[in-house]
C-alpha positions in Angstrom: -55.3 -25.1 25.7 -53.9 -27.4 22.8 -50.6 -26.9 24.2 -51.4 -27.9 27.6 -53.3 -31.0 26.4 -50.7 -31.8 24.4 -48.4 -31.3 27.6 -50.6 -34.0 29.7 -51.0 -36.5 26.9 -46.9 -36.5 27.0 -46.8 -37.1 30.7 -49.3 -39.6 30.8 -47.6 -41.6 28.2 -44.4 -41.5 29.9 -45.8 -42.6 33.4 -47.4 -44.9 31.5 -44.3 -46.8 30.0 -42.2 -45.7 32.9 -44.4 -48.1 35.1 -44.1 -50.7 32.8 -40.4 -50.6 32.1 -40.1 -50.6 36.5 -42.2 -53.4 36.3 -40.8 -55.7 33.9 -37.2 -54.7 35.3 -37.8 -55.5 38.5 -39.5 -59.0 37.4 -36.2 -59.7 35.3 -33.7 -59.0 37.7 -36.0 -61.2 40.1 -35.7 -64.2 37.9 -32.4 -63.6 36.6 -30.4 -63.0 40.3 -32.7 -63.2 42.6 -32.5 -59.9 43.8 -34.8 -57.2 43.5 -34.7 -53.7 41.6 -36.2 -51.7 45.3 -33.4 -49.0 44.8 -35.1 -48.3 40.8 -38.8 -48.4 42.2 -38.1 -46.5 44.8 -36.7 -43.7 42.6 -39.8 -44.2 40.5 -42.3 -43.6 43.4 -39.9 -40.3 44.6 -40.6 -39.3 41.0 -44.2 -39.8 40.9 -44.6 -38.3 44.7 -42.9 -35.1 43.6 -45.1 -35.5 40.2 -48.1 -36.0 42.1 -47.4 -32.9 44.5 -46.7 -30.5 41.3 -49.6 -31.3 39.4 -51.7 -30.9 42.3 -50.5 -27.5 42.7 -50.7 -26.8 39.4 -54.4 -27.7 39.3 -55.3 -25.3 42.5 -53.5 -22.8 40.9 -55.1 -22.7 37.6 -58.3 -23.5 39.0 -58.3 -20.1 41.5 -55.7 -18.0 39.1 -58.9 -17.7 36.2 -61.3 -17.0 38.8 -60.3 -14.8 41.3 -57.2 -12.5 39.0 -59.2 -9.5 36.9 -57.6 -10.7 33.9 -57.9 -13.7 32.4 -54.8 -15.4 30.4 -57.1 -17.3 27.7 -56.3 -19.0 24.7 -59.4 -18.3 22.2 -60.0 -19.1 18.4 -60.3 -16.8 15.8 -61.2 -16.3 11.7 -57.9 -17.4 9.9 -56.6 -13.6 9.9 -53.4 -12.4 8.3 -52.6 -8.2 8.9 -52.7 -6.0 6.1 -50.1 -3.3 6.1 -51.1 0.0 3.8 -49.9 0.2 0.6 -47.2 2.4 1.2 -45.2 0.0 3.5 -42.6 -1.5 2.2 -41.4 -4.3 4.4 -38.2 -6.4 3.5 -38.6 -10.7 5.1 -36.5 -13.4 3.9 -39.6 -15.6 3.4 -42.8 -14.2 1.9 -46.1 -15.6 3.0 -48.2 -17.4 0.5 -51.5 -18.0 2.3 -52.5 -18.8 5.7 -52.8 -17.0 9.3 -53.3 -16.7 12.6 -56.6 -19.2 13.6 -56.2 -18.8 18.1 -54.7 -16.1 20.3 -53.5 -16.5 23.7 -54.3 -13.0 25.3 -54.8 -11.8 28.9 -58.6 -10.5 28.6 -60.6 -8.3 31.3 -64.6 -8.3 31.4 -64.8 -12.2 30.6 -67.9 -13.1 31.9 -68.4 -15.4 34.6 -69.4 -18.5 32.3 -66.2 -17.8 30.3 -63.9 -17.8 33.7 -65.1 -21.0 35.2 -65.6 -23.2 31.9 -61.6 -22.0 31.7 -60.9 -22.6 35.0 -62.3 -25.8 34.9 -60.6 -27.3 31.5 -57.3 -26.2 33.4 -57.6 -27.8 36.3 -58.7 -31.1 34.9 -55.4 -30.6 32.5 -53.1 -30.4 35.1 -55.0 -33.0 37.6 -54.5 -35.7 35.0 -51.0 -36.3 34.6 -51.2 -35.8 38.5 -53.8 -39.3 38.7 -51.4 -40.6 36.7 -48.8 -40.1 38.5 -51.1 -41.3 42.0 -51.4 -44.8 40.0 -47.3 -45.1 39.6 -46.8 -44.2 43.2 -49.5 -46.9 44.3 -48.3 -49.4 42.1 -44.4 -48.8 43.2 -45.4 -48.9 46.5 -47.6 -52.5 46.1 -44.2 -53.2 44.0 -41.9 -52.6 47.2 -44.5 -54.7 49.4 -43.8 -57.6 47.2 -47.4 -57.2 46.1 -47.0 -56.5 42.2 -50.2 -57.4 41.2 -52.5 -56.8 44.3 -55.8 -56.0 43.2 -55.8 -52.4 43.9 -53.5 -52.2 41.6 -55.3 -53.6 38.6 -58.0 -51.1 40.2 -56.1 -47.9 40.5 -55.4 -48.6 36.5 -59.0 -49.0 35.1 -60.1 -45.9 37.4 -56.7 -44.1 35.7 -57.8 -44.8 32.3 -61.2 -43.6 32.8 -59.8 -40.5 34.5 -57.8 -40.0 31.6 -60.3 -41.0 28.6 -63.3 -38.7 30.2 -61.1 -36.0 31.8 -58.7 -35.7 28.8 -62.3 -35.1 26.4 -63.9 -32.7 28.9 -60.7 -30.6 29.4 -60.4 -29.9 26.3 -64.3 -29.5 24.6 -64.8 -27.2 28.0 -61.7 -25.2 27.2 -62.5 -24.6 24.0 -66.2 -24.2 25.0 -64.6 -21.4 27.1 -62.3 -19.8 24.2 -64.9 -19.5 21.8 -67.0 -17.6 24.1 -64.0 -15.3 25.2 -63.8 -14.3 21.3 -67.4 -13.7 20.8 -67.1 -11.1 23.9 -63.7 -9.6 22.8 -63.2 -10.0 18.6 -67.6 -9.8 18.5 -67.4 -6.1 17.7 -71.1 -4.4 17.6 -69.8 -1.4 15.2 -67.4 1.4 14.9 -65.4 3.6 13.4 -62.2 5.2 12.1 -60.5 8.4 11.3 -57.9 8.6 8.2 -57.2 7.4 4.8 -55.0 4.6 4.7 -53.4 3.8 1.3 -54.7 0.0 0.1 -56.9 -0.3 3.1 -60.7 0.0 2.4 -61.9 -1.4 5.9 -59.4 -1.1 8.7 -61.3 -3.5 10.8 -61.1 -6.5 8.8 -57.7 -5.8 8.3 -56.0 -5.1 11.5 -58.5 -6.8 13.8 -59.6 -10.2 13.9 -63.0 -11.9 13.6 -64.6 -13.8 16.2 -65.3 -17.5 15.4 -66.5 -20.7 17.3 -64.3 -23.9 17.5 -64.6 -27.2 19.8 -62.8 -29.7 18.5 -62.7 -33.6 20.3 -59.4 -34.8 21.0 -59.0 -38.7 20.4 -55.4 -38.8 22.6 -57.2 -38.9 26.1 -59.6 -42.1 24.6 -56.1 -44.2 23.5 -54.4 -43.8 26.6 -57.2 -44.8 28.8 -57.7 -48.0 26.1 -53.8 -48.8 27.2 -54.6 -48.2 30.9 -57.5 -51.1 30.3 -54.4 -53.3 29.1 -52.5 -52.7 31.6 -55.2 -52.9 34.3 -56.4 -56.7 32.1 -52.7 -57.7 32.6 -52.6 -56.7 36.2 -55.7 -58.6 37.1 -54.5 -61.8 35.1 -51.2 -61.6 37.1 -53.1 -61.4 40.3 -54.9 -64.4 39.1 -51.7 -66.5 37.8 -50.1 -65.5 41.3 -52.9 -66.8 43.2 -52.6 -69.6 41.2 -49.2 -70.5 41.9 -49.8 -69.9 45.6 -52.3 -72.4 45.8 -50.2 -75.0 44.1 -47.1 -74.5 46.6 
């Protein structure tokens, strides 16, 4: 899950500055030649369409692959855990391990319950819809930009709702996921009792060390809060462009 929010917070960010560099481009080359930069833009919007497209399947496919496939690829937390090889091992590394281990798992998991499979499901699709919103707001915002209408006020619009989409989406995917994760390893790592057959040499409890422990972990990514804050910038500078251009109109 932290990989994929990681993933999203990368794409945003680069819409994000690949919107603004377009812009201010195209405003520089106005000023400085008098032509425009529609050949860029319009790359930028072919960009964000195809952006836009992908992430949308992406999102479907993440959304129905959790909840309708009998197992479930989830990423879940777990005690730190380290394995402990029998005494009579003798393995050769070129690095030893001081201290330290394993804290999540990524495994494919059958008899999740049904809470488990949709919190999941959910947290995915919201990661792979946001850098798709994102990419909605650099196609709209080309395609104002081609129109000659930079700072229209849909525009300044489509930004604030981005940001929010981003700030509250960004949160939720990942609080849910982990929601999600830490309920998977209750179910699976949760183990009730057992036993074992054998002495290994070193080992008094195979469990603890070959299997791991469950554990609970939600942790609240900051990330998804600071780029919506920057998408209120931008969506502040948009409006006060609309403002300044409506302005000027009125004085010609």
């Amino acid at each position: 899950m932290a990989r994929i929010m990681t993933i999203a917070a990368v794409l945003a960010v680069l819409l994000i500055v690949a919107t603004i560099v377009v812009f201010a481009f195209a405003a520089a080359r106005r000023g400085r030649s008098g032509d425009d930069a529609a050949p860029l833009v319009r790359v930028t919007r072919a960009v964000g369409v195809v952006w836009l497209v992908f992430a949308t399947i992406g999102a479907l496919a993440n959304l129905l692959i959790p909840l309708l496939s009998p197992a479930v690829s989830i990423t879940m937390p777990i005690q730190e855990f380290w394995p402990q090889l029998p005494s009579t091992v003798d393995l050769q590394t070129e690095a030893t391990r001081v201290a330290g281990g394993f804290t999540t798992v990524t495994l494919a998991v059958e008899g999740l319950s049904a809470v488990a499979r949709v919190l999941w499901a959910i947290s995915q699709m919201v990661a792979w819809a946001i850098p798709g919103v994102v990419a909605l707001f650099v196609v709209v915002a080309c395609s104002r930009l081609l129109a000659g209408a930079a700072f229209a006020p849909v525009v300044a619009k489509m930004a604030a709702t981005t940001g929010a989409v981003v700030a509250f989406g960004g949160v939720a995917a990942q609080v849910v996921g982990d929601l999600a994760g830490s309920i998977a390893s209750t179910q699976l790592f949760g183990s009730k009792g057992g036993s074992w057959e054998g002495d290994y040499a070193g080992i008094d409890n195979v469990f603890d060390a070959w299997v791991p422990a469950a554990t609970v972990q939600i942790s609240f990514p900051f990330w998804p809060i600071a780029v919506g804050l920057g998408f209120a910038v931008l969506a502040a500078v948009l409006r006060s462009g609309s403002r300044l251009q409506h302005d000027v109109k009125g004085l010609v």
